[in-house]
N, C-alpha and C positions, 0 to 999 in steps of 0.2 A: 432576713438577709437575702435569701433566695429568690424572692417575690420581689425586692426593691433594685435588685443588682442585673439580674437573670429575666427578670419577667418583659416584656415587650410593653411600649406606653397604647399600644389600641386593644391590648389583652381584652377578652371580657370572662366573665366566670364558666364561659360554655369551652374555654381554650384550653387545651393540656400544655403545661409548660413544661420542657424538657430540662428535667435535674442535670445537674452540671455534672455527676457521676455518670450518669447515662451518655450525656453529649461526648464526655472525654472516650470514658468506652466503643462507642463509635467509630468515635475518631481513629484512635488506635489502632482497631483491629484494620479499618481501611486504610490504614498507610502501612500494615502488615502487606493486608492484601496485594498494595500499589507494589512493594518490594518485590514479590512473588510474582509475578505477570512482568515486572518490567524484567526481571532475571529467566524468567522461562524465553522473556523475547529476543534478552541480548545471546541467551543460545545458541550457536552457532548460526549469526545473523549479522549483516553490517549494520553499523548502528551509528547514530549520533548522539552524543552526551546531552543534549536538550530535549531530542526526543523520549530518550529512556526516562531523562530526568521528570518528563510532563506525565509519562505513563505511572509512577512512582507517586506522584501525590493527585493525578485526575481521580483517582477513587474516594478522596477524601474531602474532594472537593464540592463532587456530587452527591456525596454525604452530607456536608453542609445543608446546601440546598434542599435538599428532599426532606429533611429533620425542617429546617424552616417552613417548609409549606405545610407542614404539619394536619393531612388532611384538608386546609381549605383550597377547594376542588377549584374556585377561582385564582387562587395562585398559583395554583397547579398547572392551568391552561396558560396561564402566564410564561410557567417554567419552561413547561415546553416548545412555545413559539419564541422564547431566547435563546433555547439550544439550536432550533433550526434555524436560525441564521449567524451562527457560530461560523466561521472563516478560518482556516488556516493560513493564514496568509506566508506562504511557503510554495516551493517546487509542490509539484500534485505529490499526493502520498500514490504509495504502491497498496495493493488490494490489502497487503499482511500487515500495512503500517497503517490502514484505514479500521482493518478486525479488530488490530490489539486496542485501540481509541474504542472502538465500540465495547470490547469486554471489560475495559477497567471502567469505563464510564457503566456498565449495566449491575457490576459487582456494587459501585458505589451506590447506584440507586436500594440495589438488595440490602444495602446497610442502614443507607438513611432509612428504611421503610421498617428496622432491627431485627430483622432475622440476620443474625451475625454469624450462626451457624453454619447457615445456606451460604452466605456468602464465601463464607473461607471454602467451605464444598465445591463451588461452583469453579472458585480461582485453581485451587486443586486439580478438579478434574481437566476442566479445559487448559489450565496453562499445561498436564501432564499429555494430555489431546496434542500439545501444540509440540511440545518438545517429543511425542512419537513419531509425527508426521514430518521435524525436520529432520529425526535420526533415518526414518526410512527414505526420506527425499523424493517425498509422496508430492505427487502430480508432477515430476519433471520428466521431460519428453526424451522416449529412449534414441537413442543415435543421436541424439541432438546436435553434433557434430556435421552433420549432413545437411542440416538446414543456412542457408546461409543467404547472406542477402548481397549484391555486388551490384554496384557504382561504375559503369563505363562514358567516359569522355568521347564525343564522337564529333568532328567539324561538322560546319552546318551545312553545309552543300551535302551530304548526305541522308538518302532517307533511310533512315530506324527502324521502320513500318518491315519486320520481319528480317532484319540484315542481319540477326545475329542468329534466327530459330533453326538453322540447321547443326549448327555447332552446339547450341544448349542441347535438342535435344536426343544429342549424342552422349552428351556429358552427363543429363540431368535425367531425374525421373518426372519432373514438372517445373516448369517456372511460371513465373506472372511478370511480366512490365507493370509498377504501381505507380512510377513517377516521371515526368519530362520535365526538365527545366533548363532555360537557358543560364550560360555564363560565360565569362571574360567578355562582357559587355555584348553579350549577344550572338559571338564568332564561333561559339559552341555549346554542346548539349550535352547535358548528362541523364543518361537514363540509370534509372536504380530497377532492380529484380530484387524479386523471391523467390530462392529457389531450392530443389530437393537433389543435393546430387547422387549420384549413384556411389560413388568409389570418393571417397574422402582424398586418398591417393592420385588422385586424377583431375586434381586444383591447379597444377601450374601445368598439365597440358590446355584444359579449356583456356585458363588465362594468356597462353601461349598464343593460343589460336584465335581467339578474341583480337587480340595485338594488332595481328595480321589484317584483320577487317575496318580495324578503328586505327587506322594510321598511326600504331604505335603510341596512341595518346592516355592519359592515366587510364589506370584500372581497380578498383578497389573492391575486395570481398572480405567480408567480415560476418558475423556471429549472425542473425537471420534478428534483425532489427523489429521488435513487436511490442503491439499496446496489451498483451495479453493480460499481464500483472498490475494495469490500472483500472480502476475504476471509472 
């Protein structure tokens, strides 16, 4: 029954056929796994219910997989060059929602291959990795308060080219000009910065002062706007 139900119609007598006690076993312990990594990452972390939910059975899925190529090294190369053209077809992930993808997919390879041991090891250790470095709030930037990025409106008949560097850096311990762009059909500019203030406290004199240079036209500062967290 095993051999007629279970067995693959290109089998040949050199193939190991994977008992359906073993397959289920597998399976199991990686949608354990999936549970554990998807719950270490909803950790104090924003989350989406479809993303948690992919992370929750991606381990079992490449369980699957890996248990089907079973050794043969040409479906193997196969395997591989279908994961590398895998697409998320989504907003870009962030670096922490790119890792957790890569750990529950690496647990699930350590399953398909049956060290099931290792496997729950590995989701252990590292998912226990992941929830120490959010409890410490490991790699976030001190003062980061200080960092801020701001959006000034300025008509076009004025040149930009250094009209505001005496005021920044009064205020600032450094800034950068990163962007010019035209708007309201071309009757104005908006320049964006990055910048380090000194005195957190000292946000609505700069902006005050700003005012005065930019004909009273918007101003906006916010949170210091970075690709640091993506990939």
């Amino acid at each position: 029954m095993h051999n007629t139900i279970f067995g693959g119609i290109f089998d040949t007598d050199m193939t190991n056929v994977i008992y359906i006690s073993d397959f289920l076993l597998c399976i199991g312990v990686a949608l354990v796994i999936g549970l554990i990594l998807a719950g270490t990452y909803m950790w104090g972390t924003r989350y989406t219910k479809s993303f948690v939910a992919t992370l929750a059975v991606l381990p079992a899925i490449v369980c699957v997989v890996i248990m089907m190529v079973n050794g043969n090294v040409g479906a193997g190369v196969a395997v591989a060059g279908a994961f590398s053209l895998v697409r998320f077809r989504s907003v870009p992930g962030s670096a922490k929602e790119i890792g957790a993808i890569f750990l529950t997919m690496g647990t699930g390879l350590v399953v398909g291959m049956g060290y099931l041991a290792y496997a729950l090891l590995v989701a252990i250790l590292l998912g226990g990795v992941t929830l120490l470095y959010n409890r410490l709030d490991f790699g976030s930037r001190k003062n980061g308060a200080l960092y801020k990025t701001m959006h000034i409106t300025i008509p076009e008949d004025l040149d930009y080219s250094g009209v505001f560097d005496s005021v920044l850096n009064t205020y600032t311990k450094d800034f950068e000009l990163v962007q010019v762009k035209t708007t309201n059909m071309g009757s104005l500019f908006k320049l964006t910065y990055n910048m380090t203030l000194k005195n957190v406290g000292e946000e609505k004199n700069l902006i005050d002062e700003l005012r005065c240079r930019n004909g009273n036209l918007e101003i906006t500062m916010s949170r210091q706007e970075t690709v640091i967290g993506e990939l």
